[in-house]
C-alpha positions, 0 to 999 in steps of 0.5 A, spaced: 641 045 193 634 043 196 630 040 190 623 037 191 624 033 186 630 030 181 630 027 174 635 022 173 639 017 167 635 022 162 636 024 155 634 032 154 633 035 149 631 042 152 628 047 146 633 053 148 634 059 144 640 059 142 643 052 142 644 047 135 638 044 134 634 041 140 639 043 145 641 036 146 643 034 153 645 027 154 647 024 161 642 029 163 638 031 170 633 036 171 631 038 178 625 042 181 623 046 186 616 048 187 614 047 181 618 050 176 625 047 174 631 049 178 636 046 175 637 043 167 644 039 164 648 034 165 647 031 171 655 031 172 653 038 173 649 038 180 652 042 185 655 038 190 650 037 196 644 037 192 638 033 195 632 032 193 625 029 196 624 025 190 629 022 185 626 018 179 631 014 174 629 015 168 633 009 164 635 013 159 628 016 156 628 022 153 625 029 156 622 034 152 618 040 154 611 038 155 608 039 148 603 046 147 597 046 142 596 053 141 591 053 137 584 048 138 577 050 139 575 045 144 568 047 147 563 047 142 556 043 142 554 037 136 559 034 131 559 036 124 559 029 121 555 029 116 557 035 113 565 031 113 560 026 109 557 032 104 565 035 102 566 027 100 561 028 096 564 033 093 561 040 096 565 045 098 566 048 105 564 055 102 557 052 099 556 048 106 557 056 109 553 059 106 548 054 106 548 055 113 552 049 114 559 050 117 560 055 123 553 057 124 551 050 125 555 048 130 553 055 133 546 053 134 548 046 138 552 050 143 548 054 144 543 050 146 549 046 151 550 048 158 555 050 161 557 043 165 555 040 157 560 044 153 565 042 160 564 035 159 564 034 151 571 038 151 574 034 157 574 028 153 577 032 148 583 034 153 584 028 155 585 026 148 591 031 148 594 031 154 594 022 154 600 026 149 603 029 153 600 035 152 602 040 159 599 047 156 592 049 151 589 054 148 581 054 147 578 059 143 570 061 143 567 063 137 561 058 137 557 062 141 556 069 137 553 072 142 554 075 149 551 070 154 553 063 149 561 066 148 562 068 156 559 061 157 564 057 153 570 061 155 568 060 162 568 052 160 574 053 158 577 056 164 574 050 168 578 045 164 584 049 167 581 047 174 578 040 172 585 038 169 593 039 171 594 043 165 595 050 163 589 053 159 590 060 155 583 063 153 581 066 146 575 070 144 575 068 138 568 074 137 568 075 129 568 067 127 562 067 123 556 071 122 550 069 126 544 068 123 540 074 128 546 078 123 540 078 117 547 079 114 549 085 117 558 084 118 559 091 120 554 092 125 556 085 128 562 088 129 559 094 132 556 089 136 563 086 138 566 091 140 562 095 144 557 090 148 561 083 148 568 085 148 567 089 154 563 084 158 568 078 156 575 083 158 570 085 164 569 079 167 578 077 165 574 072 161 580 071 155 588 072 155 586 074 147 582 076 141 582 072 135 578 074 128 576 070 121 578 074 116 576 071 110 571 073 104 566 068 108 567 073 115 570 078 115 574 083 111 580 086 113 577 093 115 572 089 119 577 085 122 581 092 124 575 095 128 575 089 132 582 089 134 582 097 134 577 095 139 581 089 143 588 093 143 583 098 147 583 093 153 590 091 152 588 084 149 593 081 144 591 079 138 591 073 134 588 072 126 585 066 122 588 068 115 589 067 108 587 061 109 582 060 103 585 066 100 589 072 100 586 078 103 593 079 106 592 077 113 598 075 115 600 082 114 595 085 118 596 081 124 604 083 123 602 090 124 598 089 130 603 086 133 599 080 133 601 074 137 600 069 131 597 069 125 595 062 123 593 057 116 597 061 112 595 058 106 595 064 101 600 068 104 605 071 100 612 073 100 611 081 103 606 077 110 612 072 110 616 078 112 612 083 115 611 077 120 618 075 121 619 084 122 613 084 127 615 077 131 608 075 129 608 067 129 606 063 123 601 058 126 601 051 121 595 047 122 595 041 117 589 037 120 584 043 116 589 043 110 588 035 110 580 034 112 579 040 106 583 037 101 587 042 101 592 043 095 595 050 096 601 049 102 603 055 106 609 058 104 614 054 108 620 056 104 618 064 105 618 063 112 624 060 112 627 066 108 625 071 112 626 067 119 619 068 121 617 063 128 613 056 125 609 053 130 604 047 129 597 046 133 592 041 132 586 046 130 581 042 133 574 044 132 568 039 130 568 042 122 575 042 118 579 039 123 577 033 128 584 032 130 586 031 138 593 029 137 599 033 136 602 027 135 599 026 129 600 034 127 607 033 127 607 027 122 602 031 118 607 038 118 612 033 116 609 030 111 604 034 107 609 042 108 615 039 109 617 041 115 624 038 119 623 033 124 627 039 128 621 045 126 616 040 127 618 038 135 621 047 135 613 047 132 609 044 138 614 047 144 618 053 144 614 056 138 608 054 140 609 058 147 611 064 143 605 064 139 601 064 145 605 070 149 607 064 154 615 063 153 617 066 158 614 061 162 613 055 158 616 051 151 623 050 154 627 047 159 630 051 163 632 054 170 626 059 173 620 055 168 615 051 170 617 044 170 612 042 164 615 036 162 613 030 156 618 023 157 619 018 152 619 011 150 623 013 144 630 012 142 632 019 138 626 025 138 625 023 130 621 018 133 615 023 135 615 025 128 616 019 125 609 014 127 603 015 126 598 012 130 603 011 135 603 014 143 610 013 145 609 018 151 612 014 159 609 020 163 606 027 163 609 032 169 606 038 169 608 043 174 613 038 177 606 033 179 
């Protein structure tokens, strides 16, 4: 076998379906050819012969996949702290929103950033992320609320990709807010999506998917189905923000468009667990929005275990209710505040997070025919990455075998 590259004296653990808990490999080697993992297992198990341009001894680390964060909102203009220090005296997020705060403020700086401003405000950001050993981002839109701004935030976005040795997914994250220009007016804002911005966006092959805020302070599940109707139109997956503040019975939406990923998740109840897990539609816990807005409803943890529905965990990083860039810290806080186990934790920001991005054939394992992303590890067993809290572990980062 003609490697390019071979990792040697390694600890896997390998995320495959279908393997107990992290798919442990000890005395482990993984070979790559092309950027993409041609050989994974015990190094005992090398075909004969095997010869590699490159070998690296990994002195017993660990190597996971490289980590996913399948939920942020990168690029965006200003900060919202100032509105951090009015929750701590005591107003609410709803109260900020409605004022004019929240969402519609951030709108208003990023429209007013240029398209080289939003790329290098985000990188800072990323490079946050991938100092992690994040290898694979989703970047959602949604500060723009208007064609030219939002077309401009996904074409930031894509750039990253470009600026970065990272795999960048883009959403278009349309029915995030209401503009001000709106005077109010939900459905003709969606009329407005649907048959100008959407078009334009899946035109110019702007966005891998379509995200929506379906909530009492944006839009209603009715809303939120024309807006899907109308993506489904293009042959774009979805994805929603639900039941995050309420239950208006998003989750349950989502899982009947087949939805990619429903994310929050606070509120749902036992029949959006279940149509979840039926529809394959990926449960995205974000703990960082839970923790910054103090949160006491947890998402139903135990209900999708019951009905075997995907978890995965993201960062949820945005300028308003969770400035968090690290998934590290994610997985402490998933761990901590809902419960999760170390084992659905590190399920949570590879495997699964791949899944809720439609990319699992691709990434959040390690196995043969998948792009060699890889994280390694100064840690003595996977525990570790959960476990600390303000503590970077990570040796090396290997996207795509470079």
């Amino acid at each position: 076998m003609e490697l390019d590259k071979v990792w040697t004296n390694a600890r896997l653990a390998t995320l495959a379906e279908g393997e107990p808990g992290l798919g442990i490999v000890e005395n482990a080697a993984i070979g790559a050819k092309d950027g993409r993992i041609a050989f994974v297992g015990a190094a005992a198990g090398l075909p004969t012969g095997s010869r590699a341009a490159e070998t690296i001894d990994c002195e017993g680390r660990w190597i996971t996949p490289g980590l996913i964060d399948c939920h942020t909102h990168l690029v965006y203009g200003g900060d919202r702290a100032h509105e951090f220090e009015m929750r701590l005296n005591g107003v609410a997020y709803e109260e900020i929103a409605r004022a004019g705060g929240g969402i519609v403020s951030t709108v208003r700086a990023t429209r007013a950033a240029s398209e080289d401003d939003l790329v290098a405000t985000a990188l800072l950001r990323l490079d946050h992320l991938l100092a992690e050993g994040v290898t694979t981002v989703e970047v959602k839109s949604g500060y723009g609320l208007d064609r030219e701004t939002e077309m401009r935030a996904l074409a930031a976005a894509r750039r990253l990709g470009r600026e970065r040795p990272v795999s960048v997914a883009t959403t278009f994250l349309g029915a995030h807010a209401l503009p001000p220009e709106a005077n109010g007016d939900r459905d003709a804002f969606i009329d407005l999506l649907c048959r100008d911005m959407l078009p334009a966006i899946a035109e110019a092959g702007l966005a891998d998917a379509v995200d929506a805020f379906c909530e009492g302070i944006a839009f209603s599940p009715e809303q939120t189905a024309r807006y899907f109707d109308a993506a489904r139109a293009f042959g774009l997956p979805v994805k929603l923000h639900a039941d995050q503040l309420s239950n208006l019975r998003g989750a349950k939406l989502a899982a009947e468009y087949g939805a990619l990923s429903a994310d929050h998740l606070e509120h749902t109840d036992e029949e959006g667990a279940a149509a979840m897990a039926k529809a394959g539609t990926v449960a995205v816990l974000l703990p960082g929005a839970f923790y910054t807005l103090r949160e006491t409803q947890h998402p139903p943890v135990a209900a999708f275990r019951r009905h075997g529905t995907h978890i995965a965990l993201a960062t949820d990083s945005n300028p308003g209710t969770s400035p968090l860039t690290s998934l590290l810290l994610t997985m402490n806080m998933g761990a901590t505040l809902f419960r999760l186990t170390v084992d659905e934790c590190i399920a949570g920001v590879t495997r699964e997070a791949a899944r809720a991005l439609g990319r699992l054939h691709e990434v959040g394992t390690l196995e043969v025919g998948k792009s060699c992303d890889l994280a390694i590890w100064n840690i003595e067993r996977p525990a570790e990455l959960v476990y600390r809290i303000g503590f970077n572990p990570l040796h090396s980062r290997v996207w795509r075998a470079l």
